[in-house]
N, C-alpha and C positions, 0 to 999 in steps of 0.2 A: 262155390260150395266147398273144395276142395281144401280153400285157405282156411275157411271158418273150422275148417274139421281139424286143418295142421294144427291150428292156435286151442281147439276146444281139447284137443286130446294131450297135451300134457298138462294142460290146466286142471282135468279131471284123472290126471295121473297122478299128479300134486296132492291133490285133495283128498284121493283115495289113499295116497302112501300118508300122508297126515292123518287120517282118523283111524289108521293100522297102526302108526307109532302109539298116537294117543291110546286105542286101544290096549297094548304092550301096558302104558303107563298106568293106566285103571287098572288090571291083573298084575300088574308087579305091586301098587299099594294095597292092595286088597289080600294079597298074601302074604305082605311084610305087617301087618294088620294095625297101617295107618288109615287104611280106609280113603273115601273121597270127600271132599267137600260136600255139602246137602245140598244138591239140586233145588231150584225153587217146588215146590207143590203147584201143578198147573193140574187143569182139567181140559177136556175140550170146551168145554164153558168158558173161560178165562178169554181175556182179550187178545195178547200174544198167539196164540197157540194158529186161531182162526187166517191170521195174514201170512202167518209163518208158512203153513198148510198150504193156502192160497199159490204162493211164492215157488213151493216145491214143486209142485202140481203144474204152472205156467210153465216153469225151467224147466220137468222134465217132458210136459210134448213139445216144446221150443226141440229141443238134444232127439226129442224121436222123428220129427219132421225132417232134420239135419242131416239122420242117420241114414233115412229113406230116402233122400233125395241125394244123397253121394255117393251113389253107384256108378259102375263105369258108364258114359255114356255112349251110347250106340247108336252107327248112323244104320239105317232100317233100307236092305236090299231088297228088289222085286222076287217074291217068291215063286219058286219055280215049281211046286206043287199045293195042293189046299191039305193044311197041317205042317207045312215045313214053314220055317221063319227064316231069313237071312238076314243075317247085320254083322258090320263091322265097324271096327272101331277108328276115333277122328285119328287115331296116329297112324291105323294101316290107310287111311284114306290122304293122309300127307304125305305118307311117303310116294305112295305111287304116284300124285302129282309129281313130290320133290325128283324121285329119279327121273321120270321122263323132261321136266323144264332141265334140271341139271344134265343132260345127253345130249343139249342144244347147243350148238359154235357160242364162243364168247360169253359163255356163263362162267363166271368166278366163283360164287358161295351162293348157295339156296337155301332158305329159311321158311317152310311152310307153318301153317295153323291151319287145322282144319274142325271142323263141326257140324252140327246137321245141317246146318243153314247157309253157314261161311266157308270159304276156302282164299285164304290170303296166303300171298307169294311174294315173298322179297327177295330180291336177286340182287347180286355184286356183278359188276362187270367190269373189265377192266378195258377191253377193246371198242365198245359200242357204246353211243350213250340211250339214253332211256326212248328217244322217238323213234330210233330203228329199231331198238329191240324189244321195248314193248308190248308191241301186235304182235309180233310173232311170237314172244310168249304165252300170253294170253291166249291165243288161239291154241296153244302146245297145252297150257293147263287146263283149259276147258274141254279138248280133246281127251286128256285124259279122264276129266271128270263124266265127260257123255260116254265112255266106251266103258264104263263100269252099268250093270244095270240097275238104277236105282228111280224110282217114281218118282221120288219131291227132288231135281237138282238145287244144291248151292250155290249162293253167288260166287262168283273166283273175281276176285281181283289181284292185280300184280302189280308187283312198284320194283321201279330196276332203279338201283345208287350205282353210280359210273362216276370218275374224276372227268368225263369229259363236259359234262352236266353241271359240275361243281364251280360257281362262281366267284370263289375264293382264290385270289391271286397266288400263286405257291411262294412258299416261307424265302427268303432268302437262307440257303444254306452255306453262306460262308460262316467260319467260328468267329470273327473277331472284326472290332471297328477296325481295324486297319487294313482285313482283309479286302474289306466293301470300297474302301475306297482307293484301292490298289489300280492302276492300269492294266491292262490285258500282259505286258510284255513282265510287269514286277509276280503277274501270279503265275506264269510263264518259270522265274527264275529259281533258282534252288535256295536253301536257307544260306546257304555261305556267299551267296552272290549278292542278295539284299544287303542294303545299306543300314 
């Protein structure tokens, strides 16, 4: 909802600073007293008029559904008296996942999402690969998730990226064909001793 609203709102800033200039240009002819060109003569009767209407009419509860429904979304806590309501929101509920997984041995970089429903966890490691520290993340985010008081819990799932996981054979980092096919004793040697 969020995108349609980025893309809707300077479309309809456009549009409005267009019928402002226009506007300007109808009151600058009108007192230069060239006047405007003659609009067609329509009635509501006329055929135009009825789909035009129609069109406007769609477009704007299309933009007022839009409006109502991109409010911040809130995840809904157990209330702790009758008339109090508690909720918070999916970024204060990422982070307090992200801090407590990122507190964990062998966490490199943490990446949460959270929502009322979801809560995903992407972890960088650089020491462990993803079968040993997987549970035990999992269990750390979901820990955090059950010690919040909340009635409907989210799913948590977590995905740990580790090079030790990575089945991609590492790059040869010598610079040059000649390096690669050097002996151990010629890369050994210094530049004035090569031949």
């Amino acid at each position: 909802m969020r995108v349609l609203l980025r893309v809707l709102s300077p479309l309809l800033g456009v549009a409005l600073a267009g019928a402002g200039a226009l506007l300007v240009v109808v009151v600058a002819r009108q007192w230069s007293g060239r006047g405007w060109p003659p609009w067609p003569d329509w009635s509501w009767a006329d055929r135009p008029v009825l789909p035009i209407g129609a069109c406007l009419a769609v477009g704007g509860l299309f933009l007022l559904v839009v409006a109502s429904r991109a409010g911040v979304s809130q995840v809904p806590l157990d209330d702790p008296a009758d008339g109090v309501r508690v909720v918070t929101t999916p970024t204060s509920l990422a982070r307090v996942v992200g801090h407590r997984v990122r507190a964990e041995d062998g966490v490199a970089d943490v990446a949460v999402t959270a929502s009322r429903r979801r809560v995903r966890v992407r972890v960088t490691s650089r020491l462990h690969g993803e079968a040993s520290l997987r549970p035990r993340l999992l269990e750390v985010a979901r820990g955090a998730v059950d010690d919040l008081p909340m009635s409907a819990r989210p799913k948590v799932s977590v995905v740990v990226i580790s090079p030790k996981d990575c089945s991609i054979p590492p790059k040869d980092l010598r610079s040059s064909p000649e390096d690669r096919d050097a002996t151990p004793e010629d890369r050994d040697a210094t530049p004035e001793d090569r031949p």
